[in-house]
N, C-alpha and C positions, 0 to 999 in steps of 0.2 A: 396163587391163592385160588381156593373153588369156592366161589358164592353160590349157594343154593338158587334155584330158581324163585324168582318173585311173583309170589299172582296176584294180580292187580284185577279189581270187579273190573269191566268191559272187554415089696421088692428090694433091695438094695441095689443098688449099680455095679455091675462087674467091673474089675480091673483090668487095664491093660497096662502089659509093659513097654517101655517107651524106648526100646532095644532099637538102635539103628535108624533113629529118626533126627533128621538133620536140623541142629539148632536154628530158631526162630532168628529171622535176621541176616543169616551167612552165605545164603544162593544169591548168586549174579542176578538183579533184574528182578528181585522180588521183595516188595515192602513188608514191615514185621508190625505186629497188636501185638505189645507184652503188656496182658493186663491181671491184677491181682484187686481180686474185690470179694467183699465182706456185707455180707445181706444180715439186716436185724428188723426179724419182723415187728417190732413193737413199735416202732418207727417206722415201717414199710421203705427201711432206706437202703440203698447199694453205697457204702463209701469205699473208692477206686481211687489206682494210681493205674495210668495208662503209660508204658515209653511206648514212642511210636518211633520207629527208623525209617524213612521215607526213602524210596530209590529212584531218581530221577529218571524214567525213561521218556520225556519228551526232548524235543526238538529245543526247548529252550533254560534260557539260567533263572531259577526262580527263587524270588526275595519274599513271598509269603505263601503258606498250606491251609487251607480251608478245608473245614469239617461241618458237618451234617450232625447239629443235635436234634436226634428227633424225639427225644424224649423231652422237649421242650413245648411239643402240639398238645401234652397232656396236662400244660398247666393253665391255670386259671388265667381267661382274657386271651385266648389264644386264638388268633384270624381265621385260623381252619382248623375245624374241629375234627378229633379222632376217630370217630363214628356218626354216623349220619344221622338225622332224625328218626330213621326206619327201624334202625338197629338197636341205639340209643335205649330205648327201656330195658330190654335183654343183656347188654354190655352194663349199663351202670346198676348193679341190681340191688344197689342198697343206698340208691339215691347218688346225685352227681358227687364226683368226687375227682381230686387234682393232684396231680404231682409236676415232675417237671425236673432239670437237671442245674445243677449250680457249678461254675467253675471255681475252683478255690484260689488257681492257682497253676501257669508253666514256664517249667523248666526250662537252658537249653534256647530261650529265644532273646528277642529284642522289646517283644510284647504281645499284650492280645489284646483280641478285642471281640465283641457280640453282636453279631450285626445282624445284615438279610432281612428278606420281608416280613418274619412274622419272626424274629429271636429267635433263629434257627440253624445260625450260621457262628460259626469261630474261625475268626481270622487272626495267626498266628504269625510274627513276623519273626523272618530267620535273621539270628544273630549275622550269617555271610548266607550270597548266594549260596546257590544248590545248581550246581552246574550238570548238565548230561552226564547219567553215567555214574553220575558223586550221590552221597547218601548224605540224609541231615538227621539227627536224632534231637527229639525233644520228649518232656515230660509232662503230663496232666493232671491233677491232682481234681477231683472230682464227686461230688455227690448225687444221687439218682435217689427222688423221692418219690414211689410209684403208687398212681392211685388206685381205687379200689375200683376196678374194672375188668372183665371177660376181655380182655385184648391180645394183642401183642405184647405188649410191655404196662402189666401190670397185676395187682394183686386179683386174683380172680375168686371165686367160689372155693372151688377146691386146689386149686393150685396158683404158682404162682409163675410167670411166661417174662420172660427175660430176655428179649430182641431188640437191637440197636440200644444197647445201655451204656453205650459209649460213643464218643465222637469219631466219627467215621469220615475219611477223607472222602472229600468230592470229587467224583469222573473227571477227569481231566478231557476236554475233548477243542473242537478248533476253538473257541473261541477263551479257552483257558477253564479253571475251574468253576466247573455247573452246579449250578446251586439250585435246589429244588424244595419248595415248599412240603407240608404233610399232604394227606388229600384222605377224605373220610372215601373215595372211590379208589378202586384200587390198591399198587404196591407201590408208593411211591420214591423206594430205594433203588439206587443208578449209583452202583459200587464196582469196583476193580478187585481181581481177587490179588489177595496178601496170604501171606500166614499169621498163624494167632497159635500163643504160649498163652494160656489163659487159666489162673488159678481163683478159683473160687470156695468160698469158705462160709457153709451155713450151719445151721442147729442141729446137734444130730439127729435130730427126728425127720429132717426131708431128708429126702434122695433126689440127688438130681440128674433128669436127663439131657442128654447134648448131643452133638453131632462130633466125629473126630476121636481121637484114640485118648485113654486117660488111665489115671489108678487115683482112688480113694485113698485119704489116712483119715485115720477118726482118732479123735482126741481130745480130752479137757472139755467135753460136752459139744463139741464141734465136728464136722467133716469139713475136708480142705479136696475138692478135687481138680485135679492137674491135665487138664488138656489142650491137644494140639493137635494143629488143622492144618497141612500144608495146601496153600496153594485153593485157598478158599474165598468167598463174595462175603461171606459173614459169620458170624458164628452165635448162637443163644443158645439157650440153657430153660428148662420146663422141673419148678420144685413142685414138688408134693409129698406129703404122709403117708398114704394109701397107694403107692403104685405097686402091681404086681407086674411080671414082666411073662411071657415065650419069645421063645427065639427058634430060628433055623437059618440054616445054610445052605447060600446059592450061591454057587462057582467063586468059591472062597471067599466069597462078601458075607460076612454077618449079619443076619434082619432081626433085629429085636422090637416085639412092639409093646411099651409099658399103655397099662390101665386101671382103672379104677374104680370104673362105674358098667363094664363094657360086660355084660353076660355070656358073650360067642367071640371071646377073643383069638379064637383061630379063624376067623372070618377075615378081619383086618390083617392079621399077619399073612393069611393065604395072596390075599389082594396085593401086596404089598412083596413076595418073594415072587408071584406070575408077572406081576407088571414088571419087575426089576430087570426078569431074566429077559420078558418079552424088549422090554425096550434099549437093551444090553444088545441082542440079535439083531433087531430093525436098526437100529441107529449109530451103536459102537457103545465101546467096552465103559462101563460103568469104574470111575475112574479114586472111590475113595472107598478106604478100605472097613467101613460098615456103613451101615443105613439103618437108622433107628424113627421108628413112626409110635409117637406119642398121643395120647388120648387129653385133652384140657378144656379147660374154658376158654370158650372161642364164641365168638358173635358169629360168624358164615359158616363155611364147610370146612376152609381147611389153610393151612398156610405153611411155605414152605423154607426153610432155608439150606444151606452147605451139608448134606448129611442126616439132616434131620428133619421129619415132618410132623407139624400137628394135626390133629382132626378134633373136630371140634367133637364134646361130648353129647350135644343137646342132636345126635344126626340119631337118622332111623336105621335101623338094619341096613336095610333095603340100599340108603344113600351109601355106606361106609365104604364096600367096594369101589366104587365109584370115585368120591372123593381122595381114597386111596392111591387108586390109580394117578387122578389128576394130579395127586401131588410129588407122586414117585416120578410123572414127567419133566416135573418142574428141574427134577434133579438134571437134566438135560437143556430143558430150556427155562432157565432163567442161571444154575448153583455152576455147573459146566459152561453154555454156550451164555453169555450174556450180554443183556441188550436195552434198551431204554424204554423201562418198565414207565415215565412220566410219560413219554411222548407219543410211545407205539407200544401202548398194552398188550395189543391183540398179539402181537409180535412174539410173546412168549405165554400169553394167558390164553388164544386162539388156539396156538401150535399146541397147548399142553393138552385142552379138551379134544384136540384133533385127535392128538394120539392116544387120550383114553378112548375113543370110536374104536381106534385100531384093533387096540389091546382089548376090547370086546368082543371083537369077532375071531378071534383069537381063542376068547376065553367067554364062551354064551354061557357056564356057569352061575358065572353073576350078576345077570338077568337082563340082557341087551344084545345088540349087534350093532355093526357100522352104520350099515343102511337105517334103521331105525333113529341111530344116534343124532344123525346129519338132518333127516326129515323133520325130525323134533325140532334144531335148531333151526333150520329153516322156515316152519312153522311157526316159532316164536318170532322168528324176524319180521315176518310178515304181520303177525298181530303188531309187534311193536309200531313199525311205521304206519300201519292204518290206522293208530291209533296216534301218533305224532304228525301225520298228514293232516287229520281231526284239528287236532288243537293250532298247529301250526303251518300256514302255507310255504314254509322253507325249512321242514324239516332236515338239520344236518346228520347224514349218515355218512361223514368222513370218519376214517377212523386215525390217520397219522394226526394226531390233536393232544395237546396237556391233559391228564387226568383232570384238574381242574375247570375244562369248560365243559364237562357232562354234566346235567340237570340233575342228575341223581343215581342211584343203585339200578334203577330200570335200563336206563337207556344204557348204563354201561357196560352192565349184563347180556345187553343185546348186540352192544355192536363189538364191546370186547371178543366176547365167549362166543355168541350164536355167530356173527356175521364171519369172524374169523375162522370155524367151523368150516362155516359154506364155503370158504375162501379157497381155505386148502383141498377143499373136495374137488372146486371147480378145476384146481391147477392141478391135480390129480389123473382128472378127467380130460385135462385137454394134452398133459403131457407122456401119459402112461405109465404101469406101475414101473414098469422098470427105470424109466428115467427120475420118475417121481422119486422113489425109495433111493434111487441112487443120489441125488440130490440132497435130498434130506442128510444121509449119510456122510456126502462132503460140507455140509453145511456143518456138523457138529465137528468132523475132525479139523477143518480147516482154524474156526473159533472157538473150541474148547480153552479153556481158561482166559479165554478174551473176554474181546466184547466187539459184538454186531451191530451195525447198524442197517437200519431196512433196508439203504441199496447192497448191502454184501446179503443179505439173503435174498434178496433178488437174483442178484448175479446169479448164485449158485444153480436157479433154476433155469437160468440161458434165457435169450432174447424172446424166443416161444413164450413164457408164461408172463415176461412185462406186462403186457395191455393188461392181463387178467389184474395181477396185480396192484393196476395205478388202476382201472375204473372200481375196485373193490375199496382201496383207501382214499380216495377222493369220493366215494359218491357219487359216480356216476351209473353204473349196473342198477339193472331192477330182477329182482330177486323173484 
């Protein structure tokens, strides 16, 4: 995601054919989303059926699957809220408003149940274990009631944004399935990639944009569009009335970018086919087969998922490149290489803004350079902690920490984005480009469609850039 900086006083959708694309479910080692959902706006409701086929690749035989409703942070009385106080009047713009997801109902088990710290969690129990290796199929039957908010998931101004609208299984990692609160700071999604069969069915009057290959039918006052995503962390969907769309092609990836309100939409598109190709070259081969960057109602700068990217509508000229860029990285670090967006933000939201620096000097078009980039973050950093020094004699400037212990939009702006920034510059600088770039490069092909954790991008930088790295994430370095 790209937050704007904070200052503080002191169309219709084209068709694709689904020619040679291997049914959802049937690869060795990879989990399946078949979900079919029905959006009516009069109700602001999603009602879905989800199968999900789980494939066991752990170490162990397991007797229940747990999922991440996070469409449950937007309903009323909820422990953490969606958007911050900061944001807050710009996100809800027609006064507070709530939604939230109900289970109706699954198939296929032994039972369920709602649990987690904030009713944010489904625990589902398997009819028999699910042993290594073995696959469990269950059903969901489900309704999504979305408020009326500029978010992620829900009715906005002009469109309507449709991410995490389903139960998403939780990371499996040592200590079994991680369960992770919402967090009005940051991403707080920590997903495994799967495929998704996903048919959706709205009024013919939106069009909807997605990530993933698909074909439209329109019919009986409806469209029903059909797509599919192999081998992806997530999948959403962006309606509107008003979308116009350009496109062009870079090394046989498709860029389309739909808008609405955008007066220089060759601007965003241009951003958005240089970054792809630049970070295609620097890092490795850009791995799905189009990229669509969407225009919405968004409270920050931008946000990203499997293929597809928002930018919020409310940005300035000036920002869109920018933003663009930051989000077309994401496609690299977070939708490809994936890592623990709760725990170590900076880990994919650092590396992303790192690499919009790159992809500026690269491309001084769009109004920047590396060196400028880095100074800037540094600069804020430095205001930041003089300014948290101030208030507080133990400022914490760690950054491996839960989204949930940062005080606010500020501080995690700063140590997110800016310090992680500096981070990479430093290890840049002490390791040289050639080792640097070459690193980076083994970092993505080694965990592409994985998932990283901060000691394996460590490794990949060799024992040389450790220290830099542990006094950066503890807190110890002075900036």
């Amino acid at each position: 995601m790209n937050r704007k900086i904070i200052c503080i006083a002191v169309g219709a959708a084209l068709a694709f054919g689904m020619t040679g694309l291997t049914a959802c479910g049937t690869k060795e080692g990879t989990s399946c989303y078949t979900i079919s959902a029905e959006y009516f706006p009069e109700a602001r409701q999603l009602s879905a059926e989800m199968e999900f086929e789980f494939y066991n690749d752990t170490d162990n035989a397991l007797g229940e699957l747990k999922f991440e409703l996070w469409a449950n942070a937007f309903r009323e009385g909820a422990a953490y809220a969606p958007v911050s106080e900061l944001y807050a009047p710009s996100a809800y713009y027609n006064g507070k408003s709530y939604g939230g997801i109900e289970i109706v109902s699954v198939e296929g088990a032994d039972g369920y149940g709602i649990g987690g710290e904030d009713e944010n969690i489904l625990g589902v129990q398997l009819s028999s274990k699910c042993y290594p290796n073995e696959r469990a199929k269950i059903k969901i039957t489900y309704t999504v009631t979305l408020a009326e908010i500029n978010h992620r998931l829900g009715v906005g101004e002009n469109t309507i944004n449709l991410s995490a609208f389903y139960p998403v299984l939780c990371h499996y990692g040592e200590n079994g399935f991680q369960e992770y609160v919402y967090s009005c700071n940051g991403d707080p999604f920590v997903a495994d990639c799967a495929d998704y069969d996903v048919t959706l069915t709205v009024p013919e009057e939106y069009t909807a944009v997605y990530g993933g290959v698909g074909e439209e039918v329109a019919e009986n006052g409806k469209k029903s569009y059909h797509v599919i995503a192999e081998n992806v962390r997530d999948t959403a969907f962006v309606l509107g009335k008003s979308f116009e769309c350009v496109q062009a092609t870079v090394g046989g990836v498709e860029v389309s970018y739909y808008y609405y309100g955008d007066t220089s939409p060759e601007l965003a598109l241009g951003a958005a086919t240089d970054s792809l190709t630049y970070f295609s070259k620097t890092f490795g081969g850009y791995e799905y087969p189009r990229y669509t960057v969407v225009e919405t109602d968004f409270p920050y700068g931008g946000m990203e998922f499997a293929g597809l990217s928002m930018i919020s509508s409310s940005l300035r000229s000036s920002e869109i490149p920018l933003v663009v860029a930051h989000e077309t990285a994401h496609q690299w670090w977070y939708a490809m290489v994936g890592s623990n967006q709760f725990e170590c933000a900076w880990q994919d939201e650092g590396l992303a803004e790192f690499s919009t620096a790159l992809f500026l000097d690269e491309y001084p078009a769009y109004g920047g350079s590396y060196r400028s980039m880095v100074d800037s973050c540094a600069s804020a950093y430095r205001a930041y902690f003089a300014i948290y020094s101030q208030v507080s004699a133990e400022a914490d400037t760690s950054m491996n920490r839960p989204l949930t212990s940062y005080k606010g939009d500020y501080e995690y702006r700063n140590l997110a984005y800016d310090k992680g920034v500096v981070l990479f510059d430093s290890v840049r600088s002490a390791t040289g480009d050639r080792k640097f770039f070459s690193s980076l490069s083994k970092y993505f092909e080694k965990y592409k469609g994985g998932f990283a954790r901060y000691e394996d991008l460590v490794a990949c930088f060799g024992s040389g850039a450790e220290k830099i790295f542990e006094s950066f994430t503890k807190g110890l370095c002075v900036i």
